[in-house]
NUZA-264469 format. One record per residue (C-alpha): x, y, z. Coordinates in Angstrom, 1 decimal, decimal comma, always signed. Layout:
<atom X="X" Y="Y" Z="Z"/>
...
***
This chain:
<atom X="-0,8" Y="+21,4" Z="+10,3"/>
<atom X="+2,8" Y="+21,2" Z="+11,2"/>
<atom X="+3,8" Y="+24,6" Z="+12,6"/>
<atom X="+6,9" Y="+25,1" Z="+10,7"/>
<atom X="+4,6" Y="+26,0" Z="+7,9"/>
<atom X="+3,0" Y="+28,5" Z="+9,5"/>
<atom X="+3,2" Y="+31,6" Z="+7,2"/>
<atom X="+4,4" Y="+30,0" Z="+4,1"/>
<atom X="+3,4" Y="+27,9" Z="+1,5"/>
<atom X="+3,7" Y="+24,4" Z="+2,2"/>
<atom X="+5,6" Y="+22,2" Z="-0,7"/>
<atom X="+4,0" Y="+18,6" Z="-0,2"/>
<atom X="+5,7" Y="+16,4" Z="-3,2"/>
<atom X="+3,8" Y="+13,3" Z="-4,8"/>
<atom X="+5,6" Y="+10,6" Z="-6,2"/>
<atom X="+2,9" Y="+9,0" Z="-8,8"/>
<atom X="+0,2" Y="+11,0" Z="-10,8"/>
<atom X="-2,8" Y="+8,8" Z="-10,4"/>
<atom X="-6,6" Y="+9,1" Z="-9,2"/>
<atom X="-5,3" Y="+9,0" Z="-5,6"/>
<atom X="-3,0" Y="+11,2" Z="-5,9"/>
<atom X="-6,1" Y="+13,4" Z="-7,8"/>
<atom X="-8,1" Y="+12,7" Z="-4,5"/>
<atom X="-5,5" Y="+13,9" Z="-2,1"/>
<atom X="-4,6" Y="+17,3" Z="-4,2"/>
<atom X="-8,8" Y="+17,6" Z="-3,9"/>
<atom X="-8,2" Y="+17,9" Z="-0,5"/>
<atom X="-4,7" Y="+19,4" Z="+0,0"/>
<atom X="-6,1" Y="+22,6" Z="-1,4"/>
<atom X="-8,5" Y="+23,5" Z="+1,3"/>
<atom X="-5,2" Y="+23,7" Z="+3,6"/>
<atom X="-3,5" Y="+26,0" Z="+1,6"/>
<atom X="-0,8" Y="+23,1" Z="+0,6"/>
<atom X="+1,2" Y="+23,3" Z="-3,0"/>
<atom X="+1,2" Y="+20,1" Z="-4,4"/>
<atom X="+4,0" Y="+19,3" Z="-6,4"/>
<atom X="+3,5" Y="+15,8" Z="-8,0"/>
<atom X="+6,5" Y="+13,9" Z="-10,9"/>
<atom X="+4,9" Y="+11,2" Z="-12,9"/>
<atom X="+6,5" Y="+9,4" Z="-16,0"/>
<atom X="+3,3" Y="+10,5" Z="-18,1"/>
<atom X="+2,4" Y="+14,5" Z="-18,8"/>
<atom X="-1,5" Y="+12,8" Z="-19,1"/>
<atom X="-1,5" Y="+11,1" Z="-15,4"/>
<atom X="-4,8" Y="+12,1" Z="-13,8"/>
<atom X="-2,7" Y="+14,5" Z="-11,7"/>
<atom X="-1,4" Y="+16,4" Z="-14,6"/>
<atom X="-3,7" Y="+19,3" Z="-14,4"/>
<atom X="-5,0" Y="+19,8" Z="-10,9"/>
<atom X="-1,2" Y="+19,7" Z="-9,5"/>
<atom X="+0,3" Y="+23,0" Z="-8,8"/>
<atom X="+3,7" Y="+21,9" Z="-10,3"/>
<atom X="+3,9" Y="+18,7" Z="-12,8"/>
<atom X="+7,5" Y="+16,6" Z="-13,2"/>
<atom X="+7,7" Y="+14,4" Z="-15,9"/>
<atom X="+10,1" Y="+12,1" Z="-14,1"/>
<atom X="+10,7" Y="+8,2" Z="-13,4"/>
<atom X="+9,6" Y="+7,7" Z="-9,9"/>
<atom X="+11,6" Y="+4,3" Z="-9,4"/>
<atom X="+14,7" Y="+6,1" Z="-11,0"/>
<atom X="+17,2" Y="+7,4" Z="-7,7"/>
<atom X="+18,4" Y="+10,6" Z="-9,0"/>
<atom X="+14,9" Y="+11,9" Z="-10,7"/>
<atom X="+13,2" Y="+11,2" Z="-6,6"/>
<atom X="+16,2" Y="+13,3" Z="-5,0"/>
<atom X="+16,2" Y="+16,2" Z="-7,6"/>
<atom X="+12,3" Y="+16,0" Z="-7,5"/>
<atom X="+11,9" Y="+15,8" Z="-3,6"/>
<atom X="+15,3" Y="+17,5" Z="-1,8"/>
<atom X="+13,0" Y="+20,8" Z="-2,2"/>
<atom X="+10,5" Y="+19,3" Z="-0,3"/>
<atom X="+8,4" Y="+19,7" Z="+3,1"/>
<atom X="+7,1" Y="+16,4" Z="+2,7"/>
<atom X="+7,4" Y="+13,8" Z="+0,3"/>
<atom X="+4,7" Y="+11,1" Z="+0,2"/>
<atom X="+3,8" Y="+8,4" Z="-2,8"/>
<atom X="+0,6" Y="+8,1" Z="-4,3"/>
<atom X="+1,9" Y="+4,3" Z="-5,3"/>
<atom X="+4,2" Y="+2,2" Z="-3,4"/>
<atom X="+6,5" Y="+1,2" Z="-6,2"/>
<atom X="+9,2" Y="+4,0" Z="-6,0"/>
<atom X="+12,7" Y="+4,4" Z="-5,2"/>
<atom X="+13,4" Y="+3,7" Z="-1,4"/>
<atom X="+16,8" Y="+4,0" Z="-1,2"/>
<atom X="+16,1" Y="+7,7" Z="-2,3"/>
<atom X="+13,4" Y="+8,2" Z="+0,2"/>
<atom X="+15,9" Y="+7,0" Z="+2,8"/>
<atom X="+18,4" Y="+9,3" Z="+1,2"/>
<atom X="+16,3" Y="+12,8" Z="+1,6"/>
<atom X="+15,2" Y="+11,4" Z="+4,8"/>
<atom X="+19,0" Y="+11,7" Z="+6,3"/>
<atom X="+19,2" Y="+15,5" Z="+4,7"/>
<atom X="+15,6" Y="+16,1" Z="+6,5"/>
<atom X="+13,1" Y="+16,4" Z="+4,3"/>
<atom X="+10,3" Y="+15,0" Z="+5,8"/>
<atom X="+8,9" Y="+11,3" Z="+4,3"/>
<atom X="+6,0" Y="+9,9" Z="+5,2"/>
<atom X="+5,0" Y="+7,0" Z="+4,8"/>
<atom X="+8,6" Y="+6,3" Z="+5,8"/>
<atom X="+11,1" Y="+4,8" Z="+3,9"/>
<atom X="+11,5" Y="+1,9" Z="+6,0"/>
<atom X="+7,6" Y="+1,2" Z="+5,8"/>
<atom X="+7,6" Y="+1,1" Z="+2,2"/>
<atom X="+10,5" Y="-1,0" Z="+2,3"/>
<atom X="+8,4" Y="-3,7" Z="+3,7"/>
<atom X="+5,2" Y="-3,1" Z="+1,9"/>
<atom X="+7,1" Y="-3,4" Z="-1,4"/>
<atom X="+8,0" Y="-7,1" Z="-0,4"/>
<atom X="+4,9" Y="-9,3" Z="+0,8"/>
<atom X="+7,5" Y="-11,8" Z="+2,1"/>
<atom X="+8,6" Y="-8,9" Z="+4,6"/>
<atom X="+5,0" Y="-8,3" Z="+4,9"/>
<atom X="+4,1" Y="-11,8" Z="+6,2"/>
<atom X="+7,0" Y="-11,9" Z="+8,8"/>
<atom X="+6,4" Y="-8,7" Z="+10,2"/>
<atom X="+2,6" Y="-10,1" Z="+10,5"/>
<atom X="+3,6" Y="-13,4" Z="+12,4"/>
<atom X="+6,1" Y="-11,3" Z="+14,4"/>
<atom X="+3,5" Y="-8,8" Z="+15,7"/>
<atom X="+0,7" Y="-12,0" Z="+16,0"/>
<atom X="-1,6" Y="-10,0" Z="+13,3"/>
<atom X="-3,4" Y="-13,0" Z="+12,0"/>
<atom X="-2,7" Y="-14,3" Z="+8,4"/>
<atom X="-3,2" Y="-17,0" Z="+6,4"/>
<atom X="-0,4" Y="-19,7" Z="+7,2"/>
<atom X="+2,2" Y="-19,5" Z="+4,0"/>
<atom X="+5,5" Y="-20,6" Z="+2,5"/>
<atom X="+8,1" Y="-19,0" Z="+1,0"/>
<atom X="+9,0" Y="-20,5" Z="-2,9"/>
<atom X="+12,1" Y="-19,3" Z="-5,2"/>
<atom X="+9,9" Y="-20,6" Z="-8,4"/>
<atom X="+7,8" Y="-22,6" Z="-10,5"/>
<atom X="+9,5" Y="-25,3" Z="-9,5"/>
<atom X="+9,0" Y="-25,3" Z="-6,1"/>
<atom X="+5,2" Y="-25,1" Z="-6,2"/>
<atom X="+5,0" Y="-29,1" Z="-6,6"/>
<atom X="+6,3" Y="-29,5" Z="-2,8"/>
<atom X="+3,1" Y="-27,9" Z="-1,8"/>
<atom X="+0,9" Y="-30,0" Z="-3,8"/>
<atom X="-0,6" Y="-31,5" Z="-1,0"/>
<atom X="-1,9" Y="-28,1" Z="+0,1"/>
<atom X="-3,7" Y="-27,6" Z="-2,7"/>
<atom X="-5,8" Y="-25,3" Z="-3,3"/>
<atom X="-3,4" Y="-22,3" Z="-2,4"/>
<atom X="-2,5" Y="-18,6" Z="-3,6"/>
<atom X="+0,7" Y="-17,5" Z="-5,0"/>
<atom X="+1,8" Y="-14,3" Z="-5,2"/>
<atom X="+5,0" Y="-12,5" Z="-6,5"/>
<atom X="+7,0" Y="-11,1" Z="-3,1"/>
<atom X="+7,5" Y="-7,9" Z="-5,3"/>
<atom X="+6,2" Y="-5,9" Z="-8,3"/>
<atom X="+2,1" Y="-7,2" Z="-7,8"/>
<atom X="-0,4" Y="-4,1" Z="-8,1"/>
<atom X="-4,2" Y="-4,5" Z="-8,2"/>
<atom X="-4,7" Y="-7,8" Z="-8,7"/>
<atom X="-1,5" Y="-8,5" Z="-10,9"/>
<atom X="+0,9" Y="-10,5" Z="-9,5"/>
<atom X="-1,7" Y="-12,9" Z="-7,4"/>
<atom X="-3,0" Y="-16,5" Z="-8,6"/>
<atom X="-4,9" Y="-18,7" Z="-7,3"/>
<atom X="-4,2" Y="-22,6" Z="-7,7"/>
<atom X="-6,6" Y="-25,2" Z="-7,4"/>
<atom X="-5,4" Y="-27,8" Z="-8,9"/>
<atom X="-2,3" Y="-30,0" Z="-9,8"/>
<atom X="-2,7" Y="-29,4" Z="-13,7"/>
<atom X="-2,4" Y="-25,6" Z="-12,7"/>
<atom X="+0,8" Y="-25,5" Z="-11,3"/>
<atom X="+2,8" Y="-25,2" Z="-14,2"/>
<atom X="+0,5" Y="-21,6" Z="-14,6"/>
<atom X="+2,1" Y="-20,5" Z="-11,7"/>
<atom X="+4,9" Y="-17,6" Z="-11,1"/>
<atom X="+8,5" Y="-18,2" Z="-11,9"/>
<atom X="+9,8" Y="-15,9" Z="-9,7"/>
<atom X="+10,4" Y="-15,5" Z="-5,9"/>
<atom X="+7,0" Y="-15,7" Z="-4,6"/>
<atom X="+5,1" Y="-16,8" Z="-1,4"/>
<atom X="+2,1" Y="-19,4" Z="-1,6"/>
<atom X="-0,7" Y="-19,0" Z="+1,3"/>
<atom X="-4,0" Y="-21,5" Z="+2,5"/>
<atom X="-6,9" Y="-20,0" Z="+0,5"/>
<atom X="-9,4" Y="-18,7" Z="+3,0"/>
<atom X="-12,9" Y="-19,0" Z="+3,0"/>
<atom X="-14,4" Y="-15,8" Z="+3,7"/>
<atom X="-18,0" Y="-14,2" Z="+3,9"/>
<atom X="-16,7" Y="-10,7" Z="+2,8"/>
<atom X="-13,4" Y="-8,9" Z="+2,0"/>
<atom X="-13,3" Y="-5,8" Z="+4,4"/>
<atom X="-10,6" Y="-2,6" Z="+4,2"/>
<atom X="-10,2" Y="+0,0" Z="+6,9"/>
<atom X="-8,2" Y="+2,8" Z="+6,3"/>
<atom X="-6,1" Y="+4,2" Z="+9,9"/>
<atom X="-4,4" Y="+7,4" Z="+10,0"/>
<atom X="-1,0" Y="+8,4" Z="+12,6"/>
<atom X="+0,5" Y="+11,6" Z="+12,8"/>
<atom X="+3,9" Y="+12,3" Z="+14,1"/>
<atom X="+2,6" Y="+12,4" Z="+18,2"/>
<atom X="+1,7" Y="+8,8" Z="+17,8"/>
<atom X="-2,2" Y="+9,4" Z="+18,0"/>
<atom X="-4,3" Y="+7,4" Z="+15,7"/>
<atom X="-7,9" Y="+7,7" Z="+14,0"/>
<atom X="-10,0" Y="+5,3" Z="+11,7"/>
<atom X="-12,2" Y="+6,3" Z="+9,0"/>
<atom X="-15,4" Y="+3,4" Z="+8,8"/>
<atom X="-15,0" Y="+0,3" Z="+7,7"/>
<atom X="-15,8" Y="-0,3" Z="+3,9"/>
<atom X="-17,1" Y="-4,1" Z="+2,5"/>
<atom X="-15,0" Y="-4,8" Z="-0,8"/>
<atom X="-16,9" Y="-6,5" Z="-3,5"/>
<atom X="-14,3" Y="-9,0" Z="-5,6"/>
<atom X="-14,6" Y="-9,2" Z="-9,6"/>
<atom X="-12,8" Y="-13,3" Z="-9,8"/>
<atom X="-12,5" Y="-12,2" Z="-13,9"/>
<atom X="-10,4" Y="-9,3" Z="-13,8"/>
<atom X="-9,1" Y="-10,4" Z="-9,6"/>
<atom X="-9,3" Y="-7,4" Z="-8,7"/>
<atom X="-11,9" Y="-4,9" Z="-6,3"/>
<atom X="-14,5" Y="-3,5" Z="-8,6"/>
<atom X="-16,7" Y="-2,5" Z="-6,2"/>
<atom X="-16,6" Y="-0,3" Z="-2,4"/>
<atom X="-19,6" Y="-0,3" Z="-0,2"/>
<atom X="-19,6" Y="+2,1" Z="+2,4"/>
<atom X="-20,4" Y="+1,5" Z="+5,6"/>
<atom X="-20,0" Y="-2,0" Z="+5,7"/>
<atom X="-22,9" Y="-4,2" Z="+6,0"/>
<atom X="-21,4" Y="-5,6" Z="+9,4"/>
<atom X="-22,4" Y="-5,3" Z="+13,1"/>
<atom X="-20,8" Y="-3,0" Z="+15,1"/>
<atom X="-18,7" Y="-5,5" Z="+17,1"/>
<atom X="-17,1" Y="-6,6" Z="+13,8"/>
<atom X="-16,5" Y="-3,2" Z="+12,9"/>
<atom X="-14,9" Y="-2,2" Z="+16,4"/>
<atom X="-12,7" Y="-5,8" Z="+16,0"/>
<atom X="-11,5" Y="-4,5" Z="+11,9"/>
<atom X="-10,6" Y="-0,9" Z="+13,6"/>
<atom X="-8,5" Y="-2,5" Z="+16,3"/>
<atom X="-7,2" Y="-4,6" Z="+14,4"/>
<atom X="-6,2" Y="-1,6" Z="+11,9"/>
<atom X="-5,0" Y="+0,2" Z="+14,8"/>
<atom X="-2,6" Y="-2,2" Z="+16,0"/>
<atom X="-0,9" Y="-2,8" Z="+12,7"/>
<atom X="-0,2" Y="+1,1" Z="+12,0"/>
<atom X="+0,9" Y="+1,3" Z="+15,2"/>
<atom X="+3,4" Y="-1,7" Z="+15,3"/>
<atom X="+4,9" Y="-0,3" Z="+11,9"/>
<atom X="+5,2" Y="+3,0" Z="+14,0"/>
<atom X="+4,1" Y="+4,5" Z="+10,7"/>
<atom X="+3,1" Y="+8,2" Z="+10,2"/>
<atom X="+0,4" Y="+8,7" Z="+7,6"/>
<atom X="-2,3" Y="+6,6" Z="+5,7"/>
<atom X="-2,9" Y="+3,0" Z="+5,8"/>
<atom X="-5,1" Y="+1,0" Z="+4,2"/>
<atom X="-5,4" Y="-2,3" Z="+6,4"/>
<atom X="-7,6" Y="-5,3" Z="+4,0"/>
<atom X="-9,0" Y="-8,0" Z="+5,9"/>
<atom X="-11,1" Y="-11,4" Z="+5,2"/>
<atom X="-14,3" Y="-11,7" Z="+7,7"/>
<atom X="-14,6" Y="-15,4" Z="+8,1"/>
***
């Protein structure tokens, strides 16, 4: 634990009141950490375990600063918040991990791709569309994946196209379109950096896909994989933490093909 809360209470703040964030004040409490967590609903899964609740709009700039200026550290239990805030009580030193900058790119897949071809993490090849319009230039591609560059969460905001007929299902918004990959299994590993640059991996998981509701329903832990596989996802996981230079979590999802 970071010494400057040695002898005190430590003020962690939460932006989102979900089952994560549930998880992590689970955990939080064996170190003697007060969780503060704001949340737009009083009944968010958070609402009773936290040790201080904020009803509050987390992608609103003036509820994050009066919510998080308080803070130790400030951390998000869902990446759709207010960065320009983050940024903001970064500069008057409260402590924001992940950084503000990181979630800057996460929120914007399009940022996400180019930071991937930029770093040579392998990714599906892609192209960047403005809308609907645009997907019939990429007909010949078919079958492809489009998804929005912002606002997608848990399968929303991802669809796959197979066929000429289905482009006119397709997103009307800024969006990328990527080659569909054929894969064996859908793999996630989650890496963890402090602020001294050292990293750890927790094991890999296998992710099992629902195509009706296109989202994870299922989490298989450890993976059914061999080790080398597993030692190439944990690299692989390593390397893209630490080219963000991010301090925290990460959850790094990958396709074994």
């Amino acid at each position: 634990m970071n010494k400057v809360w040695y002898g005190k209470k430590a003020k962690l703040g939460v932006l989102g009141g979900g089952q994560l964030g549930r998880m992590l004040i689970q955990v939080a409490v064996n170190y003697d950490v007060h969780v503060y967590v704001m949340d737009s609903s009083k009944t968010a899964p958070c609402g009773r375990l936290a040790y201080d609740f904020v009803e509050g709009d987390i992608q609103s700039y003036e509820d994050v600063i009066a919510f998080g200026k308080d803070k130790d550290v400030v951390t998000v239990e869902i990446e759709h918040v207010n960065v320009d805030a983050l940024e903001f009580l970064e500069k008057k030193g409260v402590k924001v991990f992940p950084q503000s900058r990181i979630l800057r790119l996460i929120q914007d897949k399009g940022l996400q791709k180019q930071f991937y071809q930029e770093h040579n993490i392998p990714t599906a090849p892609f192209h960047f569309i403005k809308n609907r319009e645009d997907l019939a230039s990429y007909q010949s591609e078919l079958p492809f994946v489009q998804k929005l560059r912002k606002g997608g969460y848990d399968g929303k905001g991802v669809k796959v196209i197979s066929s000429a007929a289905q482009l006119q299902e397709g997103f009307d918004e800024p969006s990328l379109i990527e080659s569909k990959v054929d894969f064996k299994k859908e793999l996630s590993v989650i890496v963890a950096r402090n602020e001294q640059g050292e990293v750890s991996a927790f094991p890999v998981v296998e992710c099992e896909f629902n195509e009706q509701l296109n989202l994870v329903e299922f989490l298989f832990s450890p993976a059914d994989i061999s080790s080398e596989i597993e030692e190439k996802a944990i690299q692989l996981g390593k390397k893209v933490i630490q080219d963000l230079n991010l301090t925290g979590l990460l959850a790094v999802e990958l396709f074994l093909t």
